[in-house]
N, C-alpha and C positions, 0 to 999 in steps of 0.2 A: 847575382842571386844564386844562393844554393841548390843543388839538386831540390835538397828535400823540401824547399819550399818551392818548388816548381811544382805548377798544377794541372795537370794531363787534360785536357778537353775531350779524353776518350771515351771517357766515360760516362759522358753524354750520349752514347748511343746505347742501345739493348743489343747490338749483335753487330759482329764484323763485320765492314763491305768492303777491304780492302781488295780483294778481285776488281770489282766493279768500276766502270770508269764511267765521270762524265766530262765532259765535253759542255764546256758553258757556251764559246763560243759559236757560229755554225761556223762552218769548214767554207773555206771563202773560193766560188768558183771563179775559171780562167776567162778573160776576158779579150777579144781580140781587136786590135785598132783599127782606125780608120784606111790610115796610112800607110800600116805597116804589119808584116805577119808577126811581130813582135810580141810577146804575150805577157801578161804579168796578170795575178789575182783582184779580183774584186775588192775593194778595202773594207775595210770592218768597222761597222761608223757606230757601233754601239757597244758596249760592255755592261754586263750586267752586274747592279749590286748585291753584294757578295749575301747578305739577307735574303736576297728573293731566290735563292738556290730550292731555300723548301716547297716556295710554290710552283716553280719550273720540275722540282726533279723528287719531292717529298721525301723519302726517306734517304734517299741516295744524295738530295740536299743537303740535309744534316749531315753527312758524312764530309763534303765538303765544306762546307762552312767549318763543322770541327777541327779537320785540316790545315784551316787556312788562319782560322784563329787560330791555333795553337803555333802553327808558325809564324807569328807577325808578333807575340806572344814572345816566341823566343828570341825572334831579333832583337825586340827592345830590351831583353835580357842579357845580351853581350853572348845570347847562343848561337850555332850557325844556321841559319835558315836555310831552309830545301828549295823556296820561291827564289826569285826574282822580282824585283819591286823598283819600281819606277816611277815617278814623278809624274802626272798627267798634265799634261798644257794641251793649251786648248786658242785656235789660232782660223781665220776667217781664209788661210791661204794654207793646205793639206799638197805636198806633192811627191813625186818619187821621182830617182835621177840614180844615175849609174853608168854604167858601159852597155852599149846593145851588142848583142852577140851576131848580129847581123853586119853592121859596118863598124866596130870596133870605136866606136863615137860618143862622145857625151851625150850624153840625151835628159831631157827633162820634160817631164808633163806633170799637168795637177793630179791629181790622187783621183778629186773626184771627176776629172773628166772622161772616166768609160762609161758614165751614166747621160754624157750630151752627146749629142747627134755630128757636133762637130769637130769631136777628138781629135786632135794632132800630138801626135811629138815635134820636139825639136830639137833635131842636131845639128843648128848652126842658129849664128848669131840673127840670120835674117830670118832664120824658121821662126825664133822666139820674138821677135818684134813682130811681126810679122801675124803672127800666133795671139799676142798677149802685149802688146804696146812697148814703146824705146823707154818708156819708165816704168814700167811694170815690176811688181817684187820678182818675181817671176823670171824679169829681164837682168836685171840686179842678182839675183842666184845665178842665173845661167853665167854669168861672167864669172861670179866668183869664189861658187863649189870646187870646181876643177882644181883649185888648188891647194882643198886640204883633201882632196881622191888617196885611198893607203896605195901606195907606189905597187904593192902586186894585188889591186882588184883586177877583177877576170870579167872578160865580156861576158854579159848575159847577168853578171852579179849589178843588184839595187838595192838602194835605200826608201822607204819610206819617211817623210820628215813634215817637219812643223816650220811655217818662216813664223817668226816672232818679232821681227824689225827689218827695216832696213834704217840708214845715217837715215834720214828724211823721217823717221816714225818718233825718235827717242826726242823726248823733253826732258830738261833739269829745271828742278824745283827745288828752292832749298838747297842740302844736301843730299839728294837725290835723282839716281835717273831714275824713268820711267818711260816706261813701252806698251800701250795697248792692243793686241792683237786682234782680239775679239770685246765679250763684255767688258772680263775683267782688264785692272792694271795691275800691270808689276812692278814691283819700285827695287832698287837697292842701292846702298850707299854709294856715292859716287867716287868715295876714295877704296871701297871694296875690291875682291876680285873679279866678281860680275857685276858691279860696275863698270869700273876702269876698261874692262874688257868690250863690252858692250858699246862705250864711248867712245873708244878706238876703232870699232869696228864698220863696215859698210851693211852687214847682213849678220841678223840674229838667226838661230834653225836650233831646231830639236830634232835629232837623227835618232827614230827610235826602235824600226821594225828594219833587217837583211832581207833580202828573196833572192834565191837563185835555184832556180830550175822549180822545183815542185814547194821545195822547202822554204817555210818563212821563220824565222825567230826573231825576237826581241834581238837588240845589237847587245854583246855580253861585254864583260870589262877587258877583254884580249883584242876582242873587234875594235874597238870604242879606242883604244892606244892606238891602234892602226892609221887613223887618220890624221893627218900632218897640223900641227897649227900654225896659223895664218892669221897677223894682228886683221885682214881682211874679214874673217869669220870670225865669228862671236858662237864657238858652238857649245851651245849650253847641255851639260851632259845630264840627262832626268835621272842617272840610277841614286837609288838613294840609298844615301849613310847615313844612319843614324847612330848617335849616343844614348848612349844607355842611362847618364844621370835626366836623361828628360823624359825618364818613365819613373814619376815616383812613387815611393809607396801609397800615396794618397788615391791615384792614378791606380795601381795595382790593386787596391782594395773594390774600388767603383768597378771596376774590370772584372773581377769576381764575383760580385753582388749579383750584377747581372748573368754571368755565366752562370752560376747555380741557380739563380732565379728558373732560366731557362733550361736547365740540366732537370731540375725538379717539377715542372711544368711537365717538359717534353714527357718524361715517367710516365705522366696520370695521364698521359691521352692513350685514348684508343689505338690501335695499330692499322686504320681503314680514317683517321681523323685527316690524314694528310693528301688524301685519294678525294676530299670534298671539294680541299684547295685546288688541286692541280685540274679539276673540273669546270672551275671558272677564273684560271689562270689571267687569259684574257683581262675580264672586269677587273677582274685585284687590283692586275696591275698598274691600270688607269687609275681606279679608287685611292691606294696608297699613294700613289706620287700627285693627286689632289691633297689628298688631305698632310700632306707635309707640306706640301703647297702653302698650304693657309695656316700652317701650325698646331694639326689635331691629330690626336692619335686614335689610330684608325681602329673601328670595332664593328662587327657583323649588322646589329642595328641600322648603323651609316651606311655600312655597304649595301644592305637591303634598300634602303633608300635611295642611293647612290643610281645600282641597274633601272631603279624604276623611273628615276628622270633620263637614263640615257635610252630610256622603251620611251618615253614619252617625245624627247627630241630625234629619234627616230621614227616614232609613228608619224608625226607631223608631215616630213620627208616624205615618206612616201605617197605615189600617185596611182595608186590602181588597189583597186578594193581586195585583190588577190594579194599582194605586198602586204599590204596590211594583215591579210586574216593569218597568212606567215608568221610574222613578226609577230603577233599576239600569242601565237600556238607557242611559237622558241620561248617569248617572254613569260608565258605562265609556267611550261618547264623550268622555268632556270629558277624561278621565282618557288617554286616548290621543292626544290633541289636547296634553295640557300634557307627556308623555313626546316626545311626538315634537319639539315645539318648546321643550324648555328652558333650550336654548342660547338662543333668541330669548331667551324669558322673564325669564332671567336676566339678558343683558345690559340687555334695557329696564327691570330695575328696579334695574341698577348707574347706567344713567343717568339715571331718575326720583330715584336719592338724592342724585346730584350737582347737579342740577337743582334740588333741594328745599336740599341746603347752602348752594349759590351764592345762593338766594332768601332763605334767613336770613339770611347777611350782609347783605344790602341791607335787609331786615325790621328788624331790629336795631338799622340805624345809621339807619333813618326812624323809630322808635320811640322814640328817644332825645328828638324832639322833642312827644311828647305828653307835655300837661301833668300827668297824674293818674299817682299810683303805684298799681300794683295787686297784689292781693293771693289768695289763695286759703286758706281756712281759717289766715289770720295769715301763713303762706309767700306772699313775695316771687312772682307771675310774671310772665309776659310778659302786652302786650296779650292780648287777644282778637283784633287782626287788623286789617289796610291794606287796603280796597278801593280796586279803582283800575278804572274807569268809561275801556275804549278808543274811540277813534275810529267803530271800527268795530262799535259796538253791542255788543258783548262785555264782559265782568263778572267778576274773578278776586277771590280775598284772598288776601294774604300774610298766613300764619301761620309760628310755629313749633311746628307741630306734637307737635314731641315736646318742647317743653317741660313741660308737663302730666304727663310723664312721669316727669321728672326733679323737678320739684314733689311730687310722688308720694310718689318716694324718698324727698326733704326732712323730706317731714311722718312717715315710718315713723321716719328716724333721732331724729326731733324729741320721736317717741314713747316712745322707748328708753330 
């Protein structure tokens, strides 16, 4: 695409915030074992979608989201992006593995075990059976990480990762493998490269976050070489490449529609319209990810609606006449808070849905380059999701949200 048919998303804002920084993610505290004085950070089990910036951060949202669109914008353009963007997978077995800087040893634990009582690492073949069972995926990694390790990792350096198979997980259908980790399946040709690969292999992983010392980053394309390949590992790499013929101008027009939709919109709001949202940030939040849920597009009315059954399914809850008289005093506030501003309300979630449309386009036509098909109980859907890792320490995914929804449908008509 030409310069001059490049279209700035800057100008979506009334005034520069390029000073200002946000932080979508929180900053993830140190965690310390059971075991051992070993330490590594808390892991990050949510990422926020790249839409709800406005309600999280309101004007300083839109600066973000502008950003992010404009650069995911550019990639599909054949421009250089400033992000980092990753493939999300998504896997019922989260762990991290590395060198301990303590005994200079392999070590492996689940990701999310600094949250159980009975945390262990384990740097030996008997800690991990021991730990997690002689067939555990768990057991099956611990045997056979170790031998795609980049020959100068440093004790105290780790990986965050995804198991995605082990041999024992992968079916052939057809001509297709397929491996479910979690909900979804993933299929790919089985004379492909990530087939073939995957069929040869003992253990699938997604190696996607480095830690060492204070420092975590996404693993970058210099890291990601470093590690040896092993017809053993199947290691699936999530950055994503994308082509640029699978943005097309059909694609770039819908993309537009909606960006000026919401360029034009955002204009006529008030400059305190966005200060109503970030006041019942909380509800939204819940409200919007119902009502994609079920396939509706969210409006202040619903939402009004929405707080007054979750006062009603909380007053129920409650056991003491004091709880109560509480909860009705919070509830009439909030409830006079969202009459008086539903004009705001409304518009910020006219422009959160354009915001969120213009973001599928561009989701869609970067999705087209990941190599697995997926699936949900047999129905076709979307990934699971793009993270894309800004400059500025910030952390979004593009989803489509309401695909799921529409998935939904598929499977009831399917049932018929």
């Amino acid at each position: 695409m030409t310069k001059n048919m490049y279209h700035s998303f800057k100008n979506f804002l009334t005034e520069s915030k390029k000073d200002k920084k946000v932080k979508t993610p929180k900053e993830e505290k140190e965690q310390t074992t059971s075991n051992s004085s070993f330490q590594h950070k808390k892991p990050e089990k949510y990422l926020s979608h790249l839409e709800d910036a406005i309600i999280d951060h309101g004007h300083e949202g839109v600066n973000l989201i502008a950003n992010y669109l404009d650069d995911a914008h550019n990639l599909l353009t054949g421009h250089k992006a400033k992000s980092e963007y990753q493939v999300k997978y998504d896997s019922k077995c989260s762990i991290i593995f590395g060198i301990s800087p303590e005994t200079n040893q392999f070590f492996i634990a689940a990701k999310s075990a600094p949250h159980e009582k009975d945390f262990k690492v384990s740097h030996s073949k008997d800690d991990v059976q021991k730990n997690h069972g002689k067939d555990s995926n768990m057991t099956v990694a611990f045997y056979n990480l170790p031998k795609i390790l980049p020959k100068d990792i440093k004790p105290g350096e780790y990986y965050s990762a995804d198991i995605m198979h082990t041999s024992k997980d992968l079916k052939t259908k057809g001509k297709h493998v397929n491996f479910t980790p979690n909900a979804i399946t993933y299929s790919a040709p089985s004379d492909s490269a990530e087939g073939a690969t995957a069929k040869k292999s003992k253990i699938g992983i997604v190696i996607h976050t480095k830690h060492e010392g204070e420092d975590s980053q996404p693993v970058d394309k210099k890291t990601r070489k470093k590690f040896i390949n092993h017809p053993d590992v199947h290691n699936i790499d999530p950055t994503l490449e994308v082509d640029p013929k699978n943005y097309t101008p059909d694609n770039m027009k819908e993309y537009f529609k909606h960006k000026d939709a919401a360029s034009k919109l955002y204009k006529s709001m008030n400059p305190e319209s966005l200060n109503a949202t970030k006041e019942h940030a909380q509800d939204l939040h819940k409200y919007i990810h119902n009502e994609h849920k079920e396939g509706n597009e969210p409006s202040s009315e619903a939402f009004i609606e929405h707080i007054g059954n979750s006062f009603k399914d909380s007053l129920e809850s409650s056991k003491t006449d004091k709880n109560k008289k509480e909860k009705t005093s919070k509830h009439t506030g909030k409830l006079d808070s969202t009459h008086n501003n539903s004009e705001d309300l409304d518009k910020t979630l006219k422009l959160h849905n354009h915001l969120m449309q213009a973001k599928n386009v561009l989701f869609h036509a970067m999705a087209k380059s990941i190599p697995w098909i997926h699936s949900l109980d047999g129905i076709p859907v979307s990934p699971e999701g793009i993270v894309a890792f800004g400059t500025d320490g910030s952390a979004v995914k593009f989803v489509d949200r309401t695909a799921y929804s529409k998935s939904a449908d598929k499977k009831k008509d399917k049932g018929k």
